[in-house]
TORLUM-366554 format. One record per residue (C-alpha): residue number from 0; residue in three letters; x, y, z. Coordinates in steps of 0.2 Angstrom, whole numbers, plus 5000, padded with zeros to 4 digits. Last residue first. Layout:
PT seq type    u    v    w
PT NUM  Ala    X    Y    Z
...
This chain:
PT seq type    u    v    w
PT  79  Unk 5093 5127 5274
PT  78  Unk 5095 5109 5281
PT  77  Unk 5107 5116 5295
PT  76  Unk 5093 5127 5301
PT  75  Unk 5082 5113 5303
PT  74  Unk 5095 5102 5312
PT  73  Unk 5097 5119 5322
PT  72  Unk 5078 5119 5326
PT  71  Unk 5077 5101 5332
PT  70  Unk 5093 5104 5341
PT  69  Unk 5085 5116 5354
PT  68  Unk 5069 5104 5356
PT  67  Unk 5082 5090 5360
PT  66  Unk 5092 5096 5373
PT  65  Unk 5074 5105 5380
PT  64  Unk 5067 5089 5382
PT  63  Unk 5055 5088 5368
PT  62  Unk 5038 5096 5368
PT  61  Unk 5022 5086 5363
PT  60  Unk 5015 5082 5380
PT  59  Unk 5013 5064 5386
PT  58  Unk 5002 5050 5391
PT  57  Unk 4988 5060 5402
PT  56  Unk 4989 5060 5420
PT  55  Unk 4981 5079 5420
PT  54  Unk 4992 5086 5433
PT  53  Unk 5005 5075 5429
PT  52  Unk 5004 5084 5412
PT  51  Unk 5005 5100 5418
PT  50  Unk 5020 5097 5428
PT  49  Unk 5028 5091 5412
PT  48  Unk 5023 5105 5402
PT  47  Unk 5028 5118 5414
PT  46  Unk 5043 5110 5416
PT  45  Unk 5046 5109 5396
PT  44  Unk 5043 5130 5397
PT  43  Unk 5056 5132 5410
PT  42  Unk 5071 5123 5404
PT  41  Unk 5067 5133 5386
PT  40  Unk 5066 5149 5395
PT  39  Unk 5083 5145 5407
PT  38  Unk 5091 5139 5388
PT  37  Unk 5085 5158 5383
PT  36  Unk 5092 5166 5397
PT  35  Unk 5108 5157 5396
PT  34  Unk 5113 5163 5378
PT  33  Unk 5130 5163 5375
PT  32  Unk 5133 5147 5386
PT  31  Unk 5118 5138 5384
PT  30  Unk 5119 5139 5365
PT  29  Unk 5139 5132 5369
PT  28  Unk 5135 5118 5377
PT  27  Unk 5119 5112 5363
PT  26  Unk 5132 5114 5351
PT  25  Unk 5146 5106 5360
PT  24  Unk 5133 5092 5364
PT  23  Unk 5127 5093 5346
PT  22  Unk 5144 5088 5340
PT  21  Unk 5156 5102 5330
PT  20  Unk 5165 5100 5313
PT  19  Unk 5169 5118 5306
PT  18  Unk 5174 5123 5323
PT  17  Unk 5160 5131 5334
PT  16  Unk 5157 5151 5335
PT  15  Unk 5150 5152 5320
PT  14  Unk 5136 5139 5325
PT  13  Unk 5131 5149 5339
PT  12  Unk 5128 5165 5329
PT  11  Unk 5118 5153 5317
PT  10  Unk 5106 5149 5332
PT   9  Unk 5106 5166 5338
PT   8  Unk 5101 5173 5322
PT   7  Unk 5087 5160 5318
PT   6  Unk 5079 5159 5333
PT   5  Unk 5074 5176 5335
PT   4  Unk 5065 5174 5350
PT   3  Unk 5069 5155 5359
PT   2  Unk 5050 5150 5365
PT   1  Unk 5039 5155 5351
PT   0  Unk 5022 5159 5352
C-alpha cells in the first residue's frame, strides 16, 4: 500500500511550484509545506519501522529516511 496517495499529482504540483532550477532541499521544503499531512504519514510510517526494528534487533529495515524516501519518488518522476 502506498504511503503518499496519489504520488504522482502531488509530486509534480510541487515541482510546478519551484523555479525551473530547484535543490532537493527546496523540493523536499516545499512537499512538506503544501502537503504536511502527508510528510506527517511518511514521518510516521519510517518510525514505525525503526521502532519495529529495535524490537527485533535486526540490521535494518528497508525504508529510507523519509528526506530520502520522498526524493526517491521524485528522481523517478523526473526520469519520466
Amino acid at each position: 500500500m502506498a504511503i503518499i496517495i496519489k504520488a504522482e499529482e502531488k509530486f509534480l504540483d510541487v515541482i510546478s511550484k519551484l523555479p525551473e532550477s530547484y535543490t532537493d532541499d527546496e523540493f523536499v521544503e516545499k512537499f512538506k509545506e503544501l502537503y504536511a499531512k502527508d510528510w506527517d504519514k511518511v514521518a510516521r510510517r519510517y518510525q514505525d519501522h525503526e521502532r519495529q526494528n529495535q524490537n527485533k534487533k535486526k540490521k535494518s529495515h528497508p525504508m529510507p529516511e523519509p528526506k530520502k524516501y520522498v526524493l526517491n519518488i521524485s528522481h523517478k518522476l523526473r526520469k519520466k
